[in-house]
C-alpha positions as CSV (number, residue, x, y, z in Angstrom):
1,X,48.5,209.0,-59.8
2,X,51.5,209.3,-57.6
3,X,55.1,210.6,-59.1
4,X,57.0,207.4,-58.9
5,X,58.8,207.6,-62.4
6,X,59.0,211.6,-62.1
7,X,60.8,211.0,-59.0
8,X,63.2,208.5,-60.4
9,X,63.6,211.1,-63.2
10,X,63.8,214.3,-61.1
11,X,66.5,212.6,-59.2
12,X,68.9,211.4,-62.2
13,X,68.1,215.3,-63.6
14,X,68.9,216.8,-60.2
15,X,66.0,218.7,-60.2
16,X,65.3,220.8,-57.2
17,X,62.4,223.2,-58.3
18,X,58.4,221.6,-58.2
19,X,57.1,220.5,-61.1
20,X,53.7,221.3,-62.2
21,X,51.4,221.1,-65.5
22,X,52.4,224.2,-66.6
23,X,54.3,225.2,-69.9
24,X,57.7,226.3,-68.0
25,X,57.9,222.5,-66.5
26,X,57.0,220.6,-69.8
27,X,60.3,223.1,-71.6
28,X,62.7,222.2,-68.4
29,X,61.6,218.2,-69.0
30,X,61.7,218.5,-72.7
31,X,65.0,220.4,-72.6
32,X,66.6,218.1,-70.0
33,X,66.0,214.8,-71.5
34,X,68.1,215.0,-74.2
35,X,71.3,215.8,-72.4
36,X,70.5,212.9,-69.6
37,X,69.6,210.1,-71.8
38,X,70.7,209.3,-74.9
39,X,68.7,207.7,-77.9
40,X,70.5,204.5,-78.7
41,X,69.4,201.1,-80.7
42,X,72.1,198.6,-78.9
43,X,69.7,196.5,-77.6
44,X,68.5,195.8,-81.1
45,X,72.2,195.7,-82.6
46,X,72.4,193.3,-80.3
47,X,69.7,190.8,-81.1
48,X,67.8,191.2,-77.6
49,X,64.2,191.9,-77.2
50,X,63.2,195.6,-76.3
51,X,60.3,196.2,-73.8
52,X,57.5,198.7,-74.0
53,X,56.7,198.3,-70.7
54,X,57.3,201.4,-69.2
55,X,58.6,199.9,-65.5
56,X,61.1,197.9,-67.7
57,X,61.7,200.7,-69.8
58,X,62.3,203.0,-66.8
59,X,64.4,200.6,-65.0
60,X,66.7,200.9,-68.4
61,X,66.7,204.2,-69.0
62,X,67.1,205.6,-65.4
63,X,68.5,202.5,-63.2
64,X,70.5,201.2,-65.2
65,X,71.5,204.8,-67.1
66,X,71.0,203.1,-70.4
67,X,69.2,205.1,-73.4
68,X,66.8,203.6,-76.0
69,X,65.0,204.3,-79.2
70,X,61.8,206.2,-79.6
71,X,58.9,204.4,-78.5
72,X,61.4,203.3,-75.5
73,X,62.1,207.3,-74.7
74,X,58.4,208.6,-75.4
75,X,56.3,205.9,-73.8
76,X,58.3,207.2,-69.9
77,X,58.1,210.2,-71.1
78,X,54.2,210.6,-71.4
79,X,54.4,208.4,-68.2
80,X,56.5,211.0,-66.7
81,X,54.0,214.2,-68.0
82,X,51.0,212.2,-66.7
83,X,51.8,212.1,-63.4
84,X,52.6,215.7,-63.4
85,X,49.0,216.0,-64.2
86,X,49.9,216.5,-68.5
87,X,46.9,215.6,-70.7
88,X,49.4,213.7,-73.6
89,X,48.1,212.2,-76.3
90,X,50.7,209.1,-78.1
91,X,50.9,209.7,-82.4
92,X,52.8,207.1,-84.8
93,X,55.1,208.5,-87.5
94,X,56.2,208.1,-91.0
95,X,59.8,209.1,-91.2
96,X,60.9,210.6,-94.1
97,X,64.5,211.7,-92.9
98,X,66.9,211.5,-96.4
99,X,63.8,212.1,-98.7
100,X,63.1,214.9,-101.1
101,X,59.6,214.4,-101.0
102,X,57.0,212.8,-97.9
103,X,56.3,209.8,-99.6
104,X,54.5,207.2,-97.5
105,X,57.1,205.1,-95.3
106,X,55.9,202.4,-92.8
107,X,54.7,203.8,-89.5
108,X,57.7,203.4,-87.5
109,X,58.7,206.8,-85.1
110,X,56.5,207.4,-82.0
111,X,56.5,211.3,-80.7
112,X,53.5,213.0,-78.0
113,X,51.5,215.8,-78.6
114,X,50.8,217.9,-74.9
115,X,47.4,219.8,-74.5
116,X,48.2,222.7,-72.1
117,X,45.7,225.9,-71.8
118,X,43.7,225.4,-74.9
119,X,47.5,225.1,-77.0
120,X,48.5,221.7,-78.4
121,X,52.5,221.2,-77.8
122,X,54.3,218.6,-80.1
123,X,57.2,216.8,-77.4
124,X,59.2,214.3,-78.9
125,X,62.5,213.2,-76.7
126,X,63.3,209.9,-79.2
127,X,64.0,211.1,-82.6
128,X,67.5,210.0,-83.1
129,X,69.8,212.6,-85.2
130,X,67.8,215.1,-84.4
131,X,66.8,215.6,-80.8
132,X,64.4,217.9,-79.7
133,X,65.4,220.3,-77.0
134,X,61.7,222.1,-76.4
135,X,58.0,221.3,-77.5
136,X,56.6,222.8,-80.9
137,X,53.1,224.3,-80.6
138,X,51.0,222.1,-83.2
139,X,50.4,225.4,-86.1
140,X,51.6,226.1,-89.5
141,X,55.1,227.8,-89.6
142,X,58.5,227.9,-88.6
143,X,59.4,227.9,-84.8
144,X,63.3,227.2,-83.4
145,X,64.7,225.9,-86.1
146,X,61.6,223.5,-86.9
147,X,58.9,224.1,-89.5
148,X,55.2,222.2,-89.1
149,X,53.4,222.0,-92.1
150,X,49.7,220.8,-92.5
151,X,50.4,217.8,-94.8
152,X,46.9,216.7,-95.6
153,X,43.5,217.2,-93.4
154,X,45.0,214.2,-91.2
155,X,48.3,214.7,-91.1
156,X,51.4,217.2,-89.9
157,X,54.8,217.2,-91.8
158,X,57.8,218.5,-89.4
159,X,60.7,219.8,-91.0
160,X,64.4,221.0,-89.6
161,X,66.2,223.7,-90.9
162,X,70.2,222.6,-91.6
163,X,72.6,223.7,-93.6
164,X,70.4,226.6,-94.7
165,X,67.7,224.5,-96.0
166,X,64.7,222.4,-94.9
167,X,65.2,218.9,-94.3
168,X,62.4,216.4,-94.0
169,X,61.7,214.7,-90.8
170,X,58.4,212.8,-90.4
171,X,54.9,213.1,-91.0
172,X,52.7,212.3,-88.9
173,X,48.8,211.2,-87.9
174,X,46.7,213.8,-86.2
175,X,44.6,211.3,-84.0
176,X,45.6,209.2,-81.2
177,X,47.5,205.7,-81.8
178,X,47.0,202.4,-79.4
179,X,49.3,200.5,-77.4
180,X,48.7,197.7,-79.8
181,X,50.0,200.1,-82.3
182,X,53.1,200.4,-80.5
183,X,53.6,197.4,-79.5
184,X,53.7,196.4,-83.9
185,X,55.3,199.0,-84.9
186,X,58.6,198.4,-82.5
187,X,58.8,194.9,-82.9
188,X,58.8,195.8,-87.2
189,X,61.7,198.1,-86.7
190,X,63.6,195.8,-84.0
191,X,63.0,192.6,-85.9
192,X,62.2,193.5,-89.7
193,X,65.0,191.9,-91.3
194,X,66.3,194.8,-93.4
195,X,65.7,197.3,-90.7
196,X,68.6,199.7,-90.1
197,X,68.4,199.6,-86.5
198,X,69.3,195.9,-86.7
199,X,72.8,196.2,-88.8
200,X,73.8,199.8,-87.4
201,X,74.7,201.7,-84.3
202,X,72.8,204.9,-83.7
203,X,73.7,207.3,-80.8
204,X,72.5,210.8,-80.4
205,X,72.7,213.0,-77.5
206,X,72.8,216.7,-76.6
207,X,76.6,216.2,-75.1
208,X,78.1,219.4,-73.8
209,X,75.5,222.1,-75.0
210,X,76.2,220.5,-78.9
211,X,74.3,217.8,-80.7
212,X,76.6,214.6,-81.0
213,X,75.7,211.5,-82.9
214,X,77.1,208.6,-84.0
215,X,76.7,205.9,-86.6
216,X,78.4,202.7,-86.5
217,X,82.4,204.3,-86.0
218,X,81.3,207.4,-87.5
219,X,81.3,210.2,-84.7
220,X,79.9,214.0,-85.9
221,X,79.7,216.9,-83.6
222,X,77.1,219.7,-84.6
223,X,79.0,222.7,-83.0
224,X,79.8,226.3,-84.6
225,X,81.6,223.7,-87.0
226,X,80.7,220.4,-88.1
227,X,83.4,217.9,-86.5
228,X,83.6,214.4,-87.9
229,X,85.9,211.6,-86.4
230,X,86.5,208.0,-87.6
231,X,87.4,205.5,-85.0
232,X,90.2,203.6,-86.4
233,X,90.5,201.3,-82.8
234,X,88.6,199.9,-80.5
235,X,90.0,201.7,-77.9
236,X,88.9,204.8,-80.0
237,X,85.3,203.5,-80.5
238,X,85.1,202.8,-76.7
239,X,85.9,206.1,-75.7
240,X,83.2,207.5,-78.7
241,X,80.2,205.3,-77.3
242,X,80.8,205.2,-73.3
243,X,80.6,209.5,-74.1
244,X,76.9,209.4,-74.3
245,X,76.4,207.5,-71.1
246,X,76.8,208.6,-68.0
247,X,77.9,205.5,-66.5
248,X,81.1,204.1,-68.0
249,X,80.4,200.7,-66.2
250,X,76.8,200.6,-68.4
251,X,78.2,197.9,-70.5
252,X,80.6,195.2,-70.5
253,X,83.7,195.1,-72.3
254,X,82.1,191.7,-73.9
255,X,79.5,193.8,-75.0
256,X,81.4,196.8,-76.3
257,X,83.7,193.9,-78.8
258,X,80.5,192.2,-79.7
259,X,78.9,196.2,-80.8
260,X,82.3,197.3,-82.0
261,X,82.2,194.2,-84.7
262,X,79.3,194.5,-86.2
263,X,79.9,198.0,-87.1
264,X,83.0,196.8,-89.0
């Protein structure tokens, strides 16, 4: 397999050094993404359809300097960890983000486990809110911040530690899942109608060294302190969202009036 989409990637990330299937090149991937391209749902806010085919994804995400949501970010990333030579396996999720207890939700997160010297690596670049900055090796117990939990003989339950207690993030199936899989479980969450990626904006990105998201107008900045800002103009909101791009050209001003309404 040649490198076409790690050379796309390599060259957005300005990557100098060789990369190779080693465990220092999947951390300097898994770290990178997250400050390079931002998870965002604006295609979906936006009524279009959204493409799990990775050259459209790719030309997206690192042509046109766009972001995306999960299964957008995770599908060119095992892409990406393939042609390095990566054996990476694809898993659906249950998220369970906002709950006190794992109770069964509808399979709708995508994330990547890595198997790398006889150690299984969970990599997950699309989980919006929270994004990853290094891979997890697949065992009981608490690592970065992040605590893995067998949840049943079939299942993992991955945690994050904030605000000084554990918060629930998904749960999710220890075999393999099919494009097919995919393929259903992004069109439920683009086109279900009472999905929240189609009535709200959702940005995350590692901006700056310090997790930054965004929902709808609502800007928070995970620093030393928490900083929260409400943008109470357009001009405000414009300056909020074109933050996590790189390009401020990546949309039009039509589109940034059309996204800026239905977040009223």
């Amino acid at each position: 397999m040649n490198r076409h989409y790690f050379s796309r990637f390599a060259e957005l990330a300005a990557l100098s050094t060789p990369a190779s299937a080693d465990f220092a090149t999947l951390s300097l991937l898994h770290q990178r993404w997250p400050s390079l391209i931002p998870f965002e749902n604006i295609e979906v806010l936006l009524g279009r359809p959204v493409s799990i085919d990775v050259e459209q994804i790719a030309e997206k995400l690192l042509s046109r300097k766009r972001g995306g949501y999960c299964f957008e970010h995770n599908l060119l990333f095992r892409q990406i960890l393939e042609e390095i030579g990566f054996s990476v396996t694809a898993h659906l999720a249950r998220v369970v983000w906002g709950q006190e207890k794992p109770d069964a939700t509808p399979q709708t997160h995508m994330l990547l486990t890595v198997a790398l010297d006889g150690v299984r690596y969970l990599a997950d670049v699309g989980f919006g809110g929270v994004s990853l900055t290094a891979p997890l090796r697949l065992e009981e117990g608490e690592q970065q911040g992040f605590c893995l939990k067998r949840f049943s003989a079939e299942e993992w339950l991955l945690s994050v530690k904030s605000g000084g207690k554990w918060r629930l993030m998904y749960r999710f199936a220890d075999y393999a899942c099919e494009q097919a899989d995919i393929l259903v479980a992004s069109h439920f969450v683009a086109t279900f109608k009472t999905s929240l990626f189609r009535h709200n904006l959702m940005m995350a990105k590692i901006i700056n060294g310090q997790q930054t998201n965004m929902f709808n107008r609502h800007l928070t900045l995970y620093g030393e302190e928490k900083q929260e800002q409400e943008a109470s103009s357009f001009a405000a909101f414009r300056t909020s969202l074109l933050a996590f791009f790189t390009d401020e050209n990546v949309l039009s001003e039509a589109e940034l009036r059309t996204i800026y309404e239905k977040t009223a």
